[in-house]
mmCIF entry with sequence, helices, sheets and N, C-alpha, C, O atoms, coordinates in Angstrom:
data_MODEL
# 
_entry.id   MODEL 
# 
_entity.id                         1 
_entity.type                       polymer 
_entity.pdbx_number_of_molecules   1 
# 
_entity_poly.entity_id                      1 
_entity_poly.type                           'polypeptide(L)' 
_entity_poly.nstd_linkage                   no 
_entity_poly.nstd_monomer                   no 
_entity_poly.pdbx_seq_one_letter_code       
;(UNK)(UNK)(UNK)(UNK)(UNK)(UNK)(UNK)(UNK)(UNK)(UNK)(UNK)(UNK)(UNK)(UNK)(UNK)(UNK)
(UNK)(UNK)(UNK)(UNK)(UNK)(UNK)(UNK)(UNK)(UNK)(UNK)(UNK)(UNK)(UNK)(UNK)(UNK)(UNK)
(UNK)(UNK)(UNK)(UNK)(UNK)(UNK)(UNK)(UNK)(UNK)(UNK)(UNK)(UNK)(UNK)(UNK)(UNK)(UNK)
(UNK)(UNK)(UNK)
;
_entity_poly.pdbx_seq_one_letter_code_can   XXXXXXXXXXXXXXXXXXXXXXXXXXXXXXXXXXXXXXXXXXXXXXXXXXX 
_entity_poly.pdbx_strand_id                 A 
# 
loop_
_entity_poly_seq.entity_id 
_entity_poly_seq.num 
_entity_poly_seq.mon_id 
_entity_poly_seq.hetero 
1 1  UNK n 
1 2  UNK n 
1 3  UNK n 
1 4  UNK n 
1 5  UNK n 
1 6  UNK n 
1 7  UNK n 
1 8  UNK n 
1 9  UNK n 
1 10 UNK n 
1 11 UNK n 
1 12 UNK n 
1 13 UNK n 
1 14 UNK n 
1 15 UNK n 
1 16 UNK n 
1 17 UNK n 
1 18 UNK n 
1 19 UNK n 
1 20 UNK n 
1 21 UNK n 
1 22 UNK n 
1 23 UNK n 
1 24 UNK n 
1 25 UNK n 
1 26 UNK n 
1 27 UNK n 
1 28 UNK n 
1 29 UNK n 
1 30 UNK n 
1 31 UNK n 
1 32 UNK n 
1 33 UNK n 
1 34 UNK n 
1 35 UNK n 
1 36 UNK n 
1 37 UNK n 
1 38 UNK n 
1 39 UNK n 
1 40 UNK n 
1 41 UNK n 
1 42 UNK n 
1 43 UNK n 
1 44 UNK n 
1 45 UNK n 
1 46 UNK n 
1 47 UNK n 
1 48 UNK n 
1 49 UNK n 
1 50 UNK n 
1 51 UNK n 
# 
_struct_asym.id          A 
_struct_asym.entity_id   1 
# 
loop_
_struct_conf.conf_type_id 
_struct_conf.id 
_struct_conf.pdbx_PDB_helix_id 
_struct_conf.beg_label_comp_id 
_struct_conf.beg_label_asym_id 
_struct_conf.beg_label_seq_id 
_struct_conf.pdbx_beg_PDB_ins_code 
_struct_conf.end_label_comp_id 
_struct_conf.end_label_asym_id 
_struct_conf.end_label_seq_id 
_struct_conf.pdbx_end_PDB_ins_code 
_struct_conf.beg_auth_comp_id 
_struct_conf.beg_auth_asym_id 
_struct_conf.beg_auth_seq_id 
_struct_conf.end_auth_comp_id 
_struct_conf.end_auth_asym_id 
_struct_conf.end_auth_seq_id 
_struct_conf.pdbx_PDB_helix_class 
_struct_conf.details 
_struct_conf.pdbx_PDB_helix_length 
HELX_P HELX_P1 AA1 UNK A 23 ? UNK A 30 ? UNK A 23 UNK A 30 1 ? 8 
HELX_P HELX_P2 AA2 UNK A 31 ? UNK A 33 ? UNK A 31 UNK A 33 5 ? 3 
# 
_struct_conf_type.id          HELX_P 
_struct_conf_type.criteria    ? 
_struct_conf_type.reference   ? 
# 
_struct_sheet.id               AA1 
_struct_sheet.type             ? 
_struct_sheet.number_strands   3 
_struct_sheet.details          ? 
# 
loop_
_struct_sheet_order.sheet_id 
_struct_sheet_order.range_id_1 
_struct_sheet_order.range_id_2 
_struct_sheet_order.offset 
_struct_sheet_order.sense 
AA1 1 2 ? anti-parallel 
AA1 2 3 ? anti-parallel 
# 
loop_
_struct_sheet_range.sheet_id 
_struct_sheet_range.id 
_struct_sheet_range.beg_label_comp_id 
_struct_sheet_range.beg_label_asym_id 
_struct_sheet_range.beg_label_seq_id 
_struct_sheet_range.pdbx_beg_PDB_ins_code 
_struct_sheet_range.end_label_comp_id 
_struct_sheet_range.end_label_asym_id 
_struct_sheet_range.end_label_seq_id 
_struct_sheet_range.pdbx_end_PDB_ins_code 
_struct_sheet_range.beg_auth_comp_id 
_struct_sheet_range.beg_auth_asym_id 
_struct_sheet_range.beg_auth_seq_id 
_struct_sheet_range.end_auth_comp_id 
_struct_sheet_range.end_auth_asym_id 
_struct_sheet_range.end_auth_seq_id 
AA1 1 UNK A 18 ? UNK A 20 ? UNK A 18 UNK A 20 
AA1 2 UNK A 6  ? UNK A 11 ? UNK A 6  UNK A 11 
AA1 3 UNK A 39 ? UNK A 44 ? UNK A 39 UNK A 44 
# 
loop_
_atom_site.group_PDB 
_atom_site.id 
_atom_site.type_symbol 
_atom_site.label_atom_id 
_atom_site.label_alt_id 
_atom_site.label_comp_id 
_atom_site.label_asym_id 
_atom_site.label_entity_id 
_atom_site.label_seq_id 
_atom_site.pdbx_PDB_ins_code 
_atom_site.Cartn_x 
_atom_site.Cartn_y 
_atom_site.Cartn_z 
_atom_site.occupancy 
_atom_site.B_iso_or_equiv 
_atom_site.pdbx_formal_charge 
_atom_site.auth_seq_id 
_atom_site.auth_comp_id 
_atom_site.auth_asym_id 
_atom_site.auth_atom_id 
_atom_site.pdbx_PDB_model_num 
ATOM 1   N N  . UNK A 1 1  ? 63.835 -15.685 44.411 1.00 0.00 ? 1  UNK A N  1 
ATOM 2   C CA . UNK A 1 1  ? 62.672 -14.911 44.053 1.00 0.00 ? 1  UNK A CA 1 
ATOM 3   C C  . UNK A 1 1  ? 62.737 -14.581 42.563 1.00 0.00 ? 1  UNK A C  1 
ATOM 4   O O  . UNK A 1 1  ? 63.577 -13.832 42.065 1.00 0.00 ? 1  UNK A O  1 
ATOM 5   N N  . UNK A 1 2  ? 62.052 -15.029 42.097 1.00 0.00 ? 2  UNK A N  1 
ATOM 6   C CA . UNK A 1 2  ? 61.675 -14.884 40.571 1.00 0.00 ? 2  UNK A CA 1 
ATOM 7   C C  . UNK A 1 2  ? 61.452 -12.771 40.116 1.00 0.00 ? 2  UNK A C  1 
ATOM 8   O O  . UNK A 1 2  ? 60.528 -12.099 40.576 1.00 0.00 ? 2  UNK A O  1 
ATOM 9   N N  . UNK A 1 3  ? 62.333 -12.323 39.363 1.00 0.00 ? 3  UNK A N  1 
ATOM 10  C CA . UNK A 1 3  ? 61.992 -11.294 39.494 1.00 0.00 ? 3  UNK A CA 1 
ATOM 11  C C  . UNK A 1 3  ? 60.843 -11.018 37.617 1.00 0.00 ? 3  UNK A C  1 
ATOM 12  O O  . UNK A 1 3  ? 60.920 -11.413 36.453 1.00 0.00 ? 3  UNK A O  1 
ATOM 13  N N  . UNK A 1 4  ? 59.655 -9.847  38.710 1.00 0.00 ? 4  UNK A N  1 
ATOM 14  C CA . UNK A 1 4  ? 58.909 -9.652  38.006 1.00 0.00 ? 4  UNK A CA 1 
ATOM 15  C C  . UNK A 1 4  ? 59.293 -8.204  36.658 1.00 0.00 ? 4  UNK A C  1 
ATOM 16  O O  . UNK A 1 4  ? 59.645 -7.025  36.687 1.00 0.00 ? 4  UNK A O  1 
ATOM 17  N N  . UNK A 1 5  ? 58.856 -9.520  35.350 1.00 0.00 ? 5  UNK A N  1 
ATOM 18  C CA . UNK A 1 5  ? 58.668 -8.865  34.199 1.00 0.00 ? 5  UNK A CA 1 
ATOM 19  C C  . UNK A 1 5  ? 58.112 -7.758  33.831 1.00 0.00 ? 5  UNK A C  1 
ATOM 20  O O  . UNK A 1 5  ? 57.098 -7.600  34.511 1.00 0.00 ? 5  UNK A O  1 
ATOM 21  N N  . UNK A 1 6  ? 58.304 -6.680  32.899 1.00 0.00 ? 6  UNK A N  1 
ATOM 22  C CA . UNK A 1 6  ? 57.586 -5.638  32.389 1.00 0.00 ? 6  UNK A CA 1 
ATOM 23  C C  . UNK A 1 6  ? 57.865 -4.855  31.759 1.00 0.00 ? 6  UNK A C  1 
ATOM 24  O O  . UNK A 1 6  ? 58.674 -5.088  30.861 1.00 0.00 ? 6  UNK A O  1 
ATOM 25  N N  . UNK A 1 7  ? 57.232 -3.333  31.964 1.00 0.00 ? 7  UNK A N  1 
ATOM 26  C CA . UNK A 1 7  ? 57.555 -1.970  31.321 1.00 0.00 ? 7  UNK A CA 1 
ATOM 27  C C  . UNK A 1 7  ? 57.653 -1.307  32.371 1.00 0.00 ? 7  UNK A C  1 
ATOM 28  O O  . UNK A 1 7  ? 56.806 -1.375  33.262 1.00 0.00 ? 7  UNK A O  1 
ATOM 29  N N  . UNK A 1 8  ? 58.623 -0.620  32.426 1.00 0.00 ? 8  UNK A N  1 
ATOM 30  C CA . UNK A 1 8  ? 58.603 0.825   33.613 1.00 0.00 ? 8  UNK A CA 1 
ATOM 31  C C  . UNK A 1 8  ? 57.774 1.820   32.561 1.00 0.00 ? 8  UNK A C  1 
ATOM 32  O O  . UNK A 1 8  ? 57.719 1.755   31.333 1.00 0.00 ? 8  UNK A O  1 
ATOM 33  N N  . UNK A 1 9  ? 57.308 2.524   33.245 1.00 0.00 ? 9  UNK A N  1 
ATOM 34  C CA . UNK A 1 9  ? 56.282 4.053   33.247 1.00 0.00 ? 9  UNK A CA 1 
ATOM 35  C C  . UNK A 1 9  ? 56.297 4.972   34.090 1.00 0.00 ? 9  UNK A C  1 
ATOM 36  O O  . UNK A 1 9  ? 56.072 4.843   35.294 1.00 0.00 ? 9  UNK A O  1 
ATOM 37  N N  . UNK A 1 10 ? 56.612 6.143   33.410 1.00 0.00 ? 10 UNK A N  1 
ATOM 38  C CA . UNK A 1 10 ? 56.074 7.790   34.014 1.00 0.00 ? 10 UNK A CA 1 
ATOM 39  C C  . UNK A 1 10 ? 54.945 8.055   33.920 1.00 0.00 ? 10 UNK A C  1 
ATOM 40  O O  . UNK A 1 10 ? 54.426 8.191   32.813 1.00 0.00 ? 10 UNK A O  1 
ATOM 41  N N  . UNK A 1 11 ? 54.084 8.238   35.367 1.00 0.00 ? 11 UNK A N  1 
ATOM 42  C CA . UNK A 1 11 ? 52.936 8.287   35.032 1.00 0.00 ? 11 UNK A CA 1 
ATOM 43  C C  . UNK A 1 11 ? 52.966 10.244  35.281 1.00 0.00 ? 11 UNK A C  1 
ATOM 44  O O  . UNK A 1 11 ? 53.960 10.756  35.796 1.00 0.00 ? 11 UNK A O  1 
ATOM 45  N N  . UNK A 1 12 ? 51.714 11.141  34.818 1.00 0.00 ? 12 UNK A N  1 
ATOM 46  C CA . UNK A 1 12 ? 51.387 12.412  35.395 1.00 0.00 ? 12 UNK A CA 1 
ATOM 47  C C  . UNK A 1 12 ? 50.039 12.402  35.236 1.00 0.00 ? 12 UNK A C  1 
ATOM 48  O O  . UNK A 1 12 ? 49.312 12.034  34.313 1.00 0.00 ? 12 UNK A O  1 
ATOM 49  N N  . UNK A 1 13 ? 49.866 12.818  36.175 1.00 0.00 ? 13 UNK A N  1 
ATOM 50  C CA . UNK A 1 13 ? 47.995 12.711  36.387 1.00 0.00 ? 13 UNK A CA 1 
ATOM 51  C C  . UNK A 1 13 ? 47.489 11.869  35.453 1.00 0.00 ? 13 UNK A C  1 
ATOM 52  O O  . UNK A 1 13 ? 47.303 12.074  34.254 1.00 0.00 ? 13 UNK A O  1 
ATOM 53  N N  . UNK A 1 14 ? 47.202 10.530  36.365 1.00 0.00 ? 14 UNK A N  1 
ATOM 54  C CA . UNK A 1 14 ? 47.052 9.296   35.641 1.00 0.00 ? 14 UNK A CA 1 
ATOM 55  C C  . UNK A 1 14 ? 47.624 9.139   34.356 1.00 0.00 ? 14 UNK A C  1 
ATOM 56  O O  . UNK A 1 14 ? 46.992 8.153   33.976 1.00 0.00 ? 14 UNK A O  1 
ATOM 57  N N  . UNK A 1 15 ? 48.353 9.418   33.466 1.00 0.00 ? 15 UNK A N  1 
ATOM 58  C CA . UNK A 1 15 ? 48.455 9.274   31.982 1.00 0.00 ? 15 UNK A CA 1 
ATOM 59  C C  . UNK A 1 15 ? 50.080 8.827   31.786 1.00 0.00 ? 15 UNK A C  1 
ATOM 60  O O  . UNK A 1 15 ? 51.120 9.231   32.308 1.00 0.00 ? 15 UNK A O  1 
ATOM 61  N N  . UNK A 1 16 ? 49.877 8.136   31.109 1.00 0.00 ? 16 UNK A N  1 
ATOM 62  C CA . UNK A 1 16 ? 51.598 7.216   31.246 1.00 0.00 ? 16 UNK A CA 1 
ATOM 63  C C  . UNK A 1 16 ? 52.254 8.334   30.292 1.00 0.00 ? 16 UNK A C  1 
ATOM 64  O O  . UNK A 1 16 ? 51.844 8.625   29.169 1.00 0.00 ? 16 UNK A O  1 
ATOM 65  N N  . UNK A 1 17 ? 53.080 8.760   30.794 1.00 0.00 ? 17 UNK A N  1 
ATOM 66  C CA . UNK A 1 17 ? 54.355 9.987   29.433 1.00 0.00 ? 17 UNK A CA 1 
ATOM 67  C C  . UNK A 1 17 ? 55.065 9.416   29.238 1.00 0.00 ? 17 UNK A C  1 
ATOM 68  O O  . UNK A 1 17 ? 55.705 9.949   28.331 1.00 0.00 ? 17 UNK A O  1 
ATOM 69  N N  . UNK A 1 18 ? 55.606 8.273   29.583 1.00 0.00 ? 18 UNK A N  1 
ATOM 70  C CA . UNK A 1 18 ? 57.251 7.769   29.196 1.00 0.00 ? 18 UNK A CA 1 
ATOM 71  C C  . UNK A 1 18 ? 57.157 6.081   29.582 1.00 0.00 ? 18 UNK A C  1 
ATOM 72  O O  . UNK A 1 18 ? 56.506 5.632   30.526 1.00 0.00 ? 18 UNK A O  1 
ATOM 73  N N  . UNK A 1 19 ? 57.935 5.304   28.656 1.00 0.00 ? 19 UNK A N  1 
ATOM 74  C CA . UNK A 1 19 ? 57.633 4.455   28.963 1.00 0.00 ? 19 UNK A CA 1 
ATOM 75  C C  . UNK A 1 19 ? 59.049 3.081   28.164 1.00 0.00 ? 19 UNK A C  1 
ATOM 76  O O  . UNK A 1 19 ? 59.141 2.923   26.946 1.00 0.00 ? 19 UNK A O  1 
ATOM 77  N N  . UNK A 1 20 ? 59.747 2.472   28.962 1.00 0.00 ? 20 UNK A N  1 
ATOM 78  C CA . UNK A 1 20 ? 60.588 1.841   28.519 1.00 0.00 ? 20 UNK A CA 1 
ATOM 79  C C  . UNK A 1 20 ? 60.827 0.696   29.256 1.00 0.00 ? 20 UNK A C  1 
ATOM 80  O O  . UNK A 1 20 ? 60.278 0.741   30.357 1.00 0.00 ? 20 UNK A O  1 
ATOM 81  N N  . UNK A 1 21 ? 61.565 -0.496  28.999 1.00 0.00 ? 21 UNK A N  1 
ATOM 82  C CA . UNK A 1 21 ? 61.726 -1.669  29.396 1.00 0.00 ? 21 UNK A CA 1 
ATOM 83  C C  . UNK A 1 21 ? 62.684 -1.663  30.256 1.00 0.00 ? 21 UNK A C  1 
ATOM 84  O O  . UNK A 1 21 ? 62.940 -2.700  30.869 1.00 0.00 ? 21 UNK A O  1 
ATOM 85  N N  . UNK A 1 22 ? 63.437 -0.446  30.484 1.00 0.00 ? 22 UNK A N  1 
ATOM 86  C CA . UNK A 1 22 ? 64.881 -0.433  31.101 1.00 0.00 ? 22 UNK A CA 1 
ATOM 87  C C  . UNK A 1 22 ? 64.600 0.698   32.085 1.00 0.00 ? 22 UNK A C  1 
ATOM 88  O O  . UNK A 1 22 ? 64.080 1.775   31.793 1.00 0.00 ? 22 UNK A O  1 
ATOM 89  N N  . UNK A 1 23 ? 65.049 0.273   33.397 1.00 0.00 ? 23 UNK A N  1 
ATOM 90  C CA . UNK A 1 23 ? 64.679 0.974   34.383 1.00 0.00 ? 23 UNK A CA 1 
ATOM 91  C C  . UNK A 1 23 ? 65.687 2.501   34.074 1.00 0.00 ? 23 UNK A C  1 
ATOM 92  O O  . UNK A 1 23 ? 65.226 3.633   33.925 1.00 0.00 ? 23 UNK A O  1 
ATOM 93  N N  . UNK A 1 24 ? 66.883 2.175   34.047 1.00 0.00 ? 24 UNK A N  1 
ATOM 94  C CA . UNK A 1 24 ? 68.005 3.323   33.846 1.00 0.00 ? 24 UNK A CA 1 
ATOM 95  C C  . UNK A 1 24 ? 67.425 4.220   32.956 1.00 0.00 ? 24 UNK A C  1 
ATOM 96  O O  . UNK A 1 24 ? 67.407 5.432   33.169 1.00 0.00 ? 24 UNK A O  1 
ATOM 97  N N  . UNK A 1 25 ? 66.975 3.719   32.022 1.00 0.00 ? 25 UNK A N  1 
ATOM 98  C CA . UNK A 1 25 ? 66.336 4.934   30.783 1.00 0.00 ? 25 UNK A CA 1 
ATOM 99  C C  . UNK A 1 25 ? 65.579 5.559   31.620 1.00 0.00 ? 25 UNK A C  1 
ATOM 100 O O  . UNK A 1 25 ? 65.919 6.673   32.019 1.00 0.00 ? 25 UNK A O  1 
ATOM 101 N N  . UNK A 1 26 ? 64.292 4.904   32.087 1.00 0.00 ? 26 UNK A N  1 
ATOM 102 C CA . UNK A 1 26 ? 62.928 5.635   32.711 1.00 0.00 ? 26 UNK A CA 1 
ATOM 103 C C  . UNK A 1 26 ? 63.807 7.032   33.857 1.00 0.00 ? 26 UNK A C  1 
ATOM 104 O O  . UNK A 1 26 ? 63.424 8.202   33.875 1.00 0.00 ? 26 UNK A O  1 
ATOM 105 N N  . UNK A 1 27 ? 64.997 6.482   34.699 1.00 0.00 ? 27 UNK A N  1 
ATOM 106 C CA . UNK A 1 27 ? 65.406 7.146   35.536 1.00 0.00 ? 27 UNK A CA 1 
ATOM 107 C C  . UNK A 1 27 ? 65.819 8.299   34.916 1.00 0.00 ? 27 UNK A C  1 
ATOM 108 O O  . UNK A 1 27 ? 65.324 9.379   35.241 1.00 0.00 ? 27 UNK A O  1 
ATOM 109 N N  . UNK A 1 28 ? 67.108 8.166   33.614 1.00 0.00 ? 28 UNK A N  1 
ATOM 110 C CA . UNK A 1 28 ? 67.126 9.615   33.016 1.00 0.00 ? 28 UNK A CA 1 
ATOM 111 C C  . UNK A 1 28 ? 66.156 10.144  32.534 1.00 0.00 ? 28 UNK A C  1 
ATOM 112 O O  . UNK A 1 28 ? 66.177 11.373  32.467 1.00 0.00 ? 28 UNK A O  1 
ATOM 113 N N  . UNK A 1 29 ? 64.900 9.369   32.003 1.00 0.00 ? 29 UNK A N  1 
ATOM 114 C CA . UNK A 1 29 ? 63.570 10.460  31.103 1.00 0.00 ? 29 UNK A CA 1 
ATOM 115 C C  . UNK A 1 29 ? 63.456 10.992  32.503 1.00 0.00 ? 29 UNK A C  1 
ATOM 116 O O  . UNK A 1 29 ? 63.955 12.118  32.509 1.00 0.00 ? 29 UNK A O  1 
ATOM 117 N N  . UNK A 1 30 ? 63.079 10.710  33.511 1.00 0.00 ? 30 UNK A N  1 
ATOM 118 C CA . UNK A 1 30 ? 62.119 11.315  34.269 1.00 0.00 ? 30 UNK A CA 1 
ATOM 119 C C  . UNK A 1 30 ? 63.108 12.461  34.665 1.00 0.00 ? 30 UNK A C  1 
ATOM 120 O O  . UNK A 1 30 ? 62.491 13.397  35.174 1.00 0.00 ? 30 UNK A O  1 
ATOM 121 N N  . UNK A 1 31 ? 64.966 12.745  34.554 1.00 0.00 ? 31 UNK A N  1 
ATOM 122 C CA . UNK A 1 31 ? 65.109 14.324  34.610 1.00 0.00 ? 31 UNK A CA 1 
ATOM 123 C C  . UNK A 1 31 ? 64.610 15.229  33.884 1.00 0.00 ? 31 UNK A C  1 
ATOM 124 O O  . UNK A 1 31 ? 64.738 16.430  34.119 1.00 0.00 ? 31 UNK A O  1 
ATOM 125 N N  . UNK A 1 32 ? 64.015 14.768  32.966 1.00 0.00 ? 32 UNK A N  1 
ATOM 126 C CA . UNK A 1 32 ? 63.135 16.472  31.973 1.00 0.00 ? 32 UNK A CA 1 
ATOM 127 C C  . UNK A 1 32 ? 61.601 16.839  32.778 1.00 0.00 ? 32 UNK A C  1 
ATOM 128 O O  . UNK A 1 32 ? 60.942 17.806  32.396 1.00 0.00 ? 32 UNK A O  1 
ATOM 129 N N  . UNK A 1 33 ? 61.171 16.040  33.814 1.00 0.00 ? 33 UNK A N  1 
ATOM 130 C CA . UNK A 1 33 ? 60.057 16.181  34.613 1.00 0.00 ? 33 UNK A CA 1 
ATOM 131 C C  . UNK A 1 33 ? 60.626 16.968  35.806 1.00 0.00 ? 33 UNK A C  1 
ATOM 132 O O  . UNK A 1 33 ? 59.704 17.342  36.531 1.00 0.00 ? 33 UNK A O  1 
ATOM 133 N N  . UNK A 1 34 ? 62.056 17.413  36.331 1.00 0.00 ? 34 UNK A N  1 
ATOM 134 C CA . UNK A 1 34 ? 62.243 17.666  37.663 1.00 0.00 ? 34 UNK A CA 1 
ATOM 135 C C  . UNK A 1 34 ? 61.365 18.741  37.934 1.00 0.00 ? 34 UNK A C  1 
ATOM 136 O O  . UNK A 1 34 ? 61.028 19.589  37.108 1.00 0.00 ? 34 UNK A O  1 
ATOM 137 N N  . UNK A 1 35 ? 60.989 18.679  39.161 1.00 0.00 ? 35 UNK A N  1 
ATOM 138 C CA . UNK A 1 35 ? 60.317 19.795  39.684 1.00 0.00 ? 35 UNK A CA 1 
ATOM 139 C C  . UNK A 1 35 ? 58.789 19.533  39.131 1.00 0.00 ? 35 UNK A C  1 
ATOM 140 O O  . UNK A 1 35 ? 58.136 20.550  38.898 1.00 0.00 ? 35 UNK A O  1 
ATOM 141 N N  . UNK A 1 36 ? 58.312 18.560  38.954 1.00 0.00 ? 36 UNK A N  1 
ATOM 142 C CA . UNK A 1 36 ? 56.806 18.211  38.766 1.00 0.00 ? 36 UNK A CA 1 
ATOM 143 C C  . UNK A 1 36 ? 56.509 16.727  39.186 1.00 0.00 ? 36 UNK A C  1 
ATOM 144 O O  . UNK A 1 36 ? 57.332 15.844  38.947 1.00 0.00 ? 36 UNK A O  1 
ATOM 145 N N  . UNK A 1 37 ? 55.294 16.467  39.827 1.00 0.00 ? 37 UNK A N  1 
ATOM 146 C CA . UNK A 1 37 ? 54.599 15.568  40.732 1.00 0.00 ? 37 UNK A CA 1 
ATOM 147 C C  . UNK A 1 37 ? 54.613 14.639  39.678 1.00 0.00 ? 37 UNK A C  1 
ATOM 148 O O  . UNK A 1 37 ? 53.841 14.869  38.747 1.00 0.00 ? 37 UNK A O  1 
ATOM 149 N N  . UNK A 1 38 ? 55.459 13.449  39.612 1.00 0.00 ? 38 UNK A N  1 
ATOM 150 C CA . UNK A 1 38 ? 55.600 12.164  38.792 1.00 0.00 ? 38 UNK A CA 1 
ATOM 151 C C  . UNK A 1 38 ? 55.550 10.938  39.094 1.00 0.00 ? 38 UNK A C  1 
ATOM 152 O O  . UNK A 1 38 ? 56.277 10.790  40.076 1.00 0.00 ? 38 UNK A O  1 
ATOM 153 N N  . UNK A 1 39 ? 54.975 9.719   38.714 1.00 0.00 ? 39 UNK A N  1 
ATOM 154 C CA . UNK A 1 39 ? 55.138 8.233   39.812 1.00 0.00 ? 39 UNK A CA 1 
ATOM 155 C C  . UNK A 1 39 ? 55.750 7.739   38.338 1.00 0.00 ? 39 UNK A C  1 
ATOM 156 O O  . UNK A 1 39 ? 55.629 8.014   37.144 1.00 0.00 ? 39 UNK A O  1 
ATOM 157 N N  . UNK A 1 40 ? 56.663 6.611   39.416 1.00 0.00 ? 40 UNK A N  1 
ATOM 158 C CA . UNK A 1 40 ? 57.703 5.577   38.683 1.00 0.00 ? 40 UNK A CA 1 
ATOM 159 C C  . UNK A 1 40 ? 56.584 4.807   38.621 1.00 0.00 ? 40 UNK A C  1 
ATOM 160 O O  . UNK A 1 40 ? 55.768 5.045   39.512 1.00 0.00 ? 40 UNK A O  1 
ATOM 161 N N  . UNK A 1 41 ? 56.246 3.810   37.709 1.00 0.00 ? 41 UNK A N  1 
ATOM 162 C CA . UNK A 1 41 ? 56.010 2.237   38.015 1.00 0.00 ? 41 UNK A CA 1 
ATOM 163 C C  . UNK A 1 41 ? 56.802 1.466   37.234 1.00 0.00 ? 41 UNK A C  1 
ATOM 164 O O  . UNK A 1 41 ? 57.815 1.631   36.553 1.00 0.00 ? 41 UNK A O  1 
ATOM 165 N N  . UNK A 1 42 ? 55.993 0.485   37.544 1.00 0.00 ? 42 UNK A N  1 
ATOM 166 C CA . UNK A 1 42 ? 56.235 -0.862  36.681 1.00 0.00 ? 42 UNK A CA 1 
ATOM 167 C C  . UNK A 1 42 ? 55.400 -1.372  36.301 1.00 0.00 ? 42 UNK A C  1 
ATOM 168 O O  . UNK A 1 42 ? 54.785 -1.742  37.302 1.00 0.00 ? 42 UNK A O  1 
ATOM 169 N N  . UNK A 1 43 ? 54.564 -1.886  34.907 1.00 0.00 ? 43 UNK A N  1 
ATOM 170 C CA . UNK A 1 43 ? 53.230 -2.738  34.658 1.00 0.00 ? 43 UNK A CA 1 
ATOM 171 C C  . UNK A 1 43 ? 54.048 -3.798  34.702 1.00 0.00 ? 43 UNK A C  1 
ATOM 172 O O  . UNK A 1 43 ? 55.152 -3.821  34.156 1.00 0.00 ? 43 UNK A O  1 
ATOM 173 N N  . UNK A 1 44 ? 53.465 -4.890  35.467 1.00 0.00 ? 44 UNK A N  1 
ATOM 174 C CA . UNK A 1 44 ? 53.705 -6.085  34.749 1.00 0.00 ? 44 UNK A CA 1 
ATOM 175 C C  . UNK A 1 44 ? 53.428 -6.513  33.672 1.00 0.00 ? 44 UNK A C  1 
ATOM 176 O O  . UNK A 1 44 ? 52.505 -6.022  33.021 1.00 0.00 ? 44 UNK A O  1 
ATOM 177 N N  . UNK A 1 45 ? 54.378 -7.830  33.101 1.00 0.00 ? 45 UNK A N  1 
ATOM 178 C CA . UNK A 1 45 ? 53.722 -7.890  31.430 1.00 0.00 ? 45 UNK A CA 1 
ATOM 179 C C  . UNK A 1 45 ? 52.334 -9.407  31.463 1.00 0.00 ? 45 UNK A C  1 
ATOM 180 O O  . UNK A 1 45 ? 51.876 -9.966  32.459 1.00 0.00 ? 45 UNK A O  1 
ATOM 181 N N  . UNK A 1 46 ? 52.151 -9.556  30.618 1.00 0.00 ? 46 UNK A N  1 
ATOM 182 C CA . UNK A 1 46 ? 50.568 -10.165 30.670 1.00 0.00 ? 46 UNK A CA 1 
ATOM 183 C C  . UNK A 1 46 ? 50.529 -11.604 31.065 1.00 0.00 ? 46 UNK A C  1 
ATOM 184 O O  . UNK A 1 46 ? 49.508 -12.258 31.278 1.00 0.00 ? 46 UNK A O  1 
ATOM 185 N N  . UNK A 1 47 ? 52.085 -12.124 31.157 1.00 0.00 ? 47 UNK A N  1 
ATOM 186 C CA . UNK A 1 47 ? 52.086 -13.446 31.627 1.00 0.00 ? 47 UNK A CA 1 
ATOM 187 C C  . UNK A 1 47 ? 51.579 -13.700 32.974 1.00 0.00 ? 47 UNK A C  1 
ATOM 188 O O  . UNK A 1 47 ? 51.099 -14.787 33.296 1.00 0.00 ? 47 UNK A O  1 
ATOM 189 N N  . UNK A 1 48 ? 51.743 -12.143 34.202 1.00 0.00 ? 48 UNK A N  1 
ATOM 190 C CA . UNK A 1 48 ? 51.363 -12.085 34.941 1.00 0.00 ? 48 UNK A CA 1 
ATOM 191 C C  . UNK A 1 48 ? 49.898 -12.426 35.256 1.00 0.00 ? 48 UNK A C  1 
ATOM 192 O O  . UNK A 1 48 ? 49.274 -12.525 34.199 1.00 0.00 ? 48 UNK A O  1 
ATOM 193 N N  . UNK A 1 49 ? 49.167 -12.630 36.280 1.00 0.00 ? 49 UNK A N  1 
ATOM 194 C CA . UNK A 1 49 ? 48.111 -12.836 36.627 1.00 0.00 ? 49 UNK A CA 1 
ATOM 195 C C  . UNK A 1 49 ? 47.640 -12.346 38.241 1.00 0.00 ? 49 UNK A C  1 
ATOM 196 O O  . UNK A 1 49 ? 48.151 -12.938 39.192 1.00 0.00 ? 49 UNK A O  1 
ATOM 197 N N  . UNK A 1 50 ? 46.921 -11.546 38.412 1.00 0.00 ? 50 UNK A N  1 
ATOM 198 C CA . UNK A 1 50 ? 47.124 -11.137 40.085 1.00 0.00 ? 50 UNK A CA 1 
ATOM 199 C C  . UNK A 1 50 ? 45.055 -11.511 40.710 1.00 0.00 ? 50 UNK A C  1 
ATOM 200 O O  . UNK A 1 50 ? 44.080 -10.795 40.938 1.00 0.00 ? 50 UNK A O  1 
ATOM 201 N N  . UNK A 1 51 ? 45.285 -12.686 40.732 1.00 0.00 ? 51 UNK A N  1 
ATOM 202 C CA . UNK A 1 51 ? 43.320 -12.849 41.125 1.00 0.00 ? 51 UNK A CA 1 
ATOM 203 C C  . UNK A 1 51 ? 43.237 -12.592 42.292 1.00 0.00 ? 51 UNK A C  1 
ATOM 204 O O  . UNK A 1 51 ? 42.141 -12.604 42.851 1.00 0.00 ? 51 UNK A O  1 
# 
């Protein structure tokens, strides 16, 4: 399985706060959020295509 490319992101009410290529980073930023409603993602990067 080909693993998929990108940026991890902190999102808070819709709006990306944090944002790095390395999952481990995103995991420590997101301790200065504890105790507030936060989503992990991942964007894929643009090579992607999802029709």
């Amino acid at each position: 399985m080909e693993e998929l490319t990108g940026e991890w992101v902190i999102l808070k009410e819709d709006e990306r706060i944090e944002r790095n290529i390395d999952m481990k980073v995103i995991l420590e930023l997101a301790k200065k959020y504890e105790g507030q409603d936060i989503t992990i993602s991942k964007i894929p990067s643009t090579s992607y295509c999802f029709y």
